[in-house]
N, C-alpha and C positions, 0 to 999 in steps of 0.2 A: 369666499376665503378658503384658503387651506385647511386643511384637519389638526390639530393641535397634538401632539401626544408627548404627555410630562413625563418624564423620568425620573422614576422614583426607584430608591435599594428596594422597597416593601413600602405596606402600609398599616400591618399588624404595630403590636403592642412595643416590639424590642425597637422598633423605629420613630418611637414617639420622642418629638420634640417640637420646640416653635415654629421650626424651620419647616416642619412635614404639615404643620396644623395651615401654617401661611402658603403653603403651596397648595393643598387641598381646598383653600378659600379662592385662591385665586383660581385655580382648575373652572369651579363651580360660576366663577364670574367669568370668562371664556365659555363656558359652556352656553350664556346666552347668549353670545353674540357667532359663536361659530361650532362644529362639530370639534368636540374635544374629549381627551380620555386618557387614563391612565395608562402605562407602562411598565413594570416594574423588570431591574434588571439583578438584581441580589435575589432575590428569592421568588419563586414562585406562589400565585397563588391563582384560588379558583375563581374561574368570570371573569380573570386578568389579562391583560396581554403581555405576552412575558419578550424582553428585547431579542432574542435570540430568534423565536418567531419571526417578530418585525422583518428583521435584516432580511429575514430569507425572503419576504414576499412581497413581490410587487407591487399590490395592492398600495402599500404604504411608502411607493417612494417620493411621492410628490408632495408628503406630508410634514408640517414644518416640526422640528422636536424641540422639546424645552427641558433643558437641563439645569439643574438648578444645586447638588450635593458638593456641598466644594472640592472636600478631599477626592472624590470622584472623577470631577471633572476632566482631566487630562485624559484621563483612559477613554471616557465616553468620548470625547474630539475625536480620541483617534479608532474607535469603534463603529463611530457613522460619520467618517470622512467627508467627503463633500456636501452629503444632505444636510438642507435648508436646518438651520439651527439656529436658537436663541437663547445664550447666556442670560436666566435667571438669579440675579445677583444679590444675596440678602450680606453675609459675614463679608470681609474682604480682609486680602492679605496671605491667603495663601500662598500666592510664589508663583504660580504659571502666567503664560499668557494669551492669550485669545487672539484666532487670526480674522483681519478686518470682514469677511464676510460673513461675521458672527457679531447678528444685533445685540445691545445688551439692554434689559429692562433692570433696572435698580430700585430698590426696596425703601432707600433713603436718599438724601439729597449726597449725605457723607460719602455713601459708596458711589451715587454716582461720579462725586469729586477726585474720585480714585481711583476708578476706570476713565475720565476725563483726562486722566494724565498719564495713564499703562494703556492707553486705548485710542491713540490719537486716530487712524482711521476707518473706527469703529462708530455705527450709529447707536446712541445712547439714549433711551428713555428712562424715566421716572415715575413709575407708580407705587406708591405708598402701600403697604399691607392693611389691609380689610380690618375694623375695629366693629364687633359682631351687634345689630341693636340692642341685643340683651344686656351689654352692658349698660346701666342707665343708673340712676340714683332712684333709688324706691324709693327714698324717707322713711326709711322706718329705723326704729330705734338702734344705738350700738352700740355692744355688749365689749367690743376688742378694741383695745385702747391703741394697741401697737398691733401690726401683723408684718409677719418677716418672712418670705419663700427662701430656707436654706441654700435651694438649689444655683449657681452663681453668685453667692454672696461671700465676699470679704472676710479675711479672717479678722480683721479690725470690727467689721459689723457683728462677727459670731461671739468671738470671744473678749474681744473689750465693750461694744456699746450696747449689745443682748445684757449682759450682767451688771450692768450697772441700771439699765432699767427695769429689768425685772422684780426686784424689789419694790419698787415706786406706783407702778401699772401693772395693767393685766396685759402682757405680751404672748402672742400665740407664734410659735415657730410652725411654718409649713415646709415640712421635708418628705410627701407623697402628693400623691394624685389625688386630686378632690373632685367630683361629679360634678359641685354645683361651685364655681370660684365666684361666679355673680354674687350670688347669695351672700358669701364671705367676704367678698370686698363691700358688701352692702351693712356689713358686721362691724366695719373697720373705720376707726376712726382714723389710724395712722399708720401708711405703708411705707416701707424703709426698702431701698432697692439699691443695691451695691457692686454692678456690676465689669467694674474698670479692673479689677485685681485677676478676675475671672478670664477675660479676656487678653491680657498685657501675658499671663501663665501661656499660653498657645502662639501668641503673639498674632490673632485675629482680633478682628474690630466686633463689637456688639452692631449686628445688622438692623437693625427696627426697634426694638424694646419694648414688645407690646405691653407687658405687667403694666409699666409704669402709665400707660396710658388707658388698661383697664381700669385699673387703679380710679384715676381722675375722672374718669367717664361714669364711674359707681358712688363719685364724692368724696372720696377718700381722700386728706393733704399728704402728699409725697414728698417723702426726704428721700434723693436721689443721687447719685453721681451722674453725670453728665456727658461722657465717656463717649465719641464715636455719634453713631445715628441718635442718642437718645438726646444730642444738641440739635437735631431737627425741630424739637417740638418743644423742650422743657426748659423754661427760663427761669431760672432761680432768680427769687423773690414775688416774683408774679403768677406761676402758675404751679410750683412747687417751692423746695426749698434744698440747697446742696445738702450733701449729707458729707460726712467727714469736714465739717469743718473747725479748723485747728485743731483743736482737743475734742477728746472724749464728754468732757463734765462741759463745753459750749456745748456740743450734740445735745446731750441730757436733756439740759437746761431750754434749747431751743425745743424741743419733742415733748419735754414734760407740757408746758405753756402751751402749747396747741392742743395737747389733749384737754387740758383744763379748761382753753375758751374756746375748745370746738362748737360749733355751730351747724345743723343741719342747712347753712346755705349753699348753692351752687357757687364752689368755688371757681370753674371753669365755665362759661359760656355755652351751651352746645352747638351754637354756630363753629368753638374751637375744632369739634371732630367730624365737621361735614366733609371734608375731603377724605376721609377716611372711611366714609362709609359706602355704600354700596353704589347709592343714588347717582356719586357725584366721581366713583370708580368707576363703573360701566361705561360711560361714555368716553372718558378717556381710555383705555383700554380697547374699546372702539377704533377710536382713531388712531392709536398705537400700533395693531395690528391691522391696520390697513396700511399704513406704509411700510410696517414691514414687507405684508404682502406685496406690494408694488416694487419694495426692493429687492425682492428675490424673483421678481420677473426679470429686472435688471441682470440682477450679479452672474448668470451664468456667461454675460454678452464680456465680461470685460475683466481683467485680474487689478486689484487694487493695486495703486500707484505713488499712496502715501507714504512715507518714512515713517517710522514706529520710533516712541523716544524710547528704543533702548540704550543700555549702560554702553554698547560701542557708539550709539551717536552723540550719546551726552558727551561722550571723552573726543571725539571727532569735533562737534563743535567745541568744544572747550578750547582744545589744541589750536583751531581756525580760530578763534579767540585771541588768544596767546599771540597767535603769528603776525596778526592783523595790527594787535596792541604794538609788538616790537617793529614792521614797518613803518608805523607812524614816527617811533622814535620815543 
């Protein structure tokens, strides 16, 4: 197989987010099945390969690249022009569009539903973001009735349903970086995740949601919004619970009642997050980029011949529509 090399702005501290953590999981699952490695094109760093290098050297032209930074994306297309490329797809919605000789792997089923329809002659995979084994349910006792990660939450979650329970439970707000989150979701008897207001502000989609499914994977009952990719996996009343529903005092009232008859049971199954983990990633990932491979032994032989549904062909067939309707009469 070809040599892999992800594109990333950095990998220090001012670049941390889900999106750098879920591409670094995947890097490391690539990395068993073929030679793969980092690139970074925003900053420099030491034992890095920095893009600017790349382009100049031969070495790496036969090498397939994965880009994955949304707002990025458009400049990297047109900074390694023809070379073998794979749209790594997590958020969606940004506004460009990707030319059919650019595989897309997707994060979720939602995204790939939406490159599915901006992407008609594009080949499209699906693999899920890596859910780490550490996440597990210890069983041990729990001290935090409510736990709430500030970060992408709702102003409805912050300042109306944070204070109206606070009083009632012991609610913990997380607004930094914690070393150990297992540990804390292992603390948690109730996690509330709000991430639709977050999103709809930018007008991106929530690409994977891993919290929500750390979360469940540590025991924890989740009150969630359902927003985007986190309908992949969370079905309210069976595996979590909506969150904003109707009112503030039904929330309450629902969250208060679950801390009360919490139960150290397995609320989820862990057959639920075998697709997600490592075992049953690898091998598809495998076969993923083995067709890619074999499709860019193809692509250089022939130029794509598919019609793209852009806004001039929607309004082209539309009009043949039209025309088609008024000959009949």
């Amino acid at each position: 197989m070809r040599k892999l090399l992800f594109l990333l702005p950095g990998t220090t501290q001012q670049f941390f987010a889900g999106g750098l953590t879920a591409e670094l999981k995947t890097l490391k699952l690539a990395q068993q099945i073929c030679d793969a490695d980092i690139v970074t094109y925003r900053q420099v760093e030491k034992d890095r390969l920095f893009l600017d290098q790349v382009l100049a050297d031969q070495r790496y032209e036969d090498c397939i690249f994965v880009i994955s930074w949304g707002f990025d994306v458009p400049r990297l297309i047109e900074r390694l022009g023809d070379r073998p490329t794979i749209y790594h797809a997590h958020s969606s919605g940004y506004g460009f569009t990707l030319p059919a000789r650019m595989p897309i792997i997707t994060v979720s089923r939602n995204t790939m539903g939406y490159w599915g329809e901006k992407a008609l002659g594009s080949l499209i995979y699906h693999l899920p973001n890596e859910i780490s084994p550490a996440f597990e349910n210890r069983q041990q006792p729990r001290d935090i009735d409510v736990l709430v990660q500030v970060r992408k939450s709702s102003e409805y979650l912050l300042r109306q349903l944070v204070p109206a329970l606070q009083p009632q439970c012991n609610v913990v707000l997380l607004d930094s970086y914690v070393d150990d989150l297992v540990g804390l979701f292992n603390r948690t008897k109730v996690y509330l995740y709000d991430s639709a207001e977050y999103w709809g502000r930018y007008r991106l989609t929530e690409g994977f949601g891993l919290p929500p499914m750390e979360a469940l994977a540590c025991g924890c009952q989740v009150f969630s919004s359902v927003n985007h990719a986190l309908a992949d996996y969370l079905d309210p009343g069976f595996n979590c619970h909506k969150i904003a529903g109707y009112t503030t005092g039904y929330d309450t009232q629902r969250i208060l009642q679950t801390v009360k008859n919490w139960q150290d049971d397995p609320q989820t199954s862990p057959d639920f997050f075998a697709p997600y983990r490592a075992e049953q990633l690898l091998p598809r990932l495998r076969t993923i980029l083995q067709e890619i491979n074999t499709f860019f032994d193809y692509q250089p032989q022939q130029q794509s011949d598919i019609p793209q549904l852009t806004r001039r062909r929607i309004a082209y067939l539309t009009l043949k529509r039209i025309a088609a309707k008024i000959r009949r009469g």
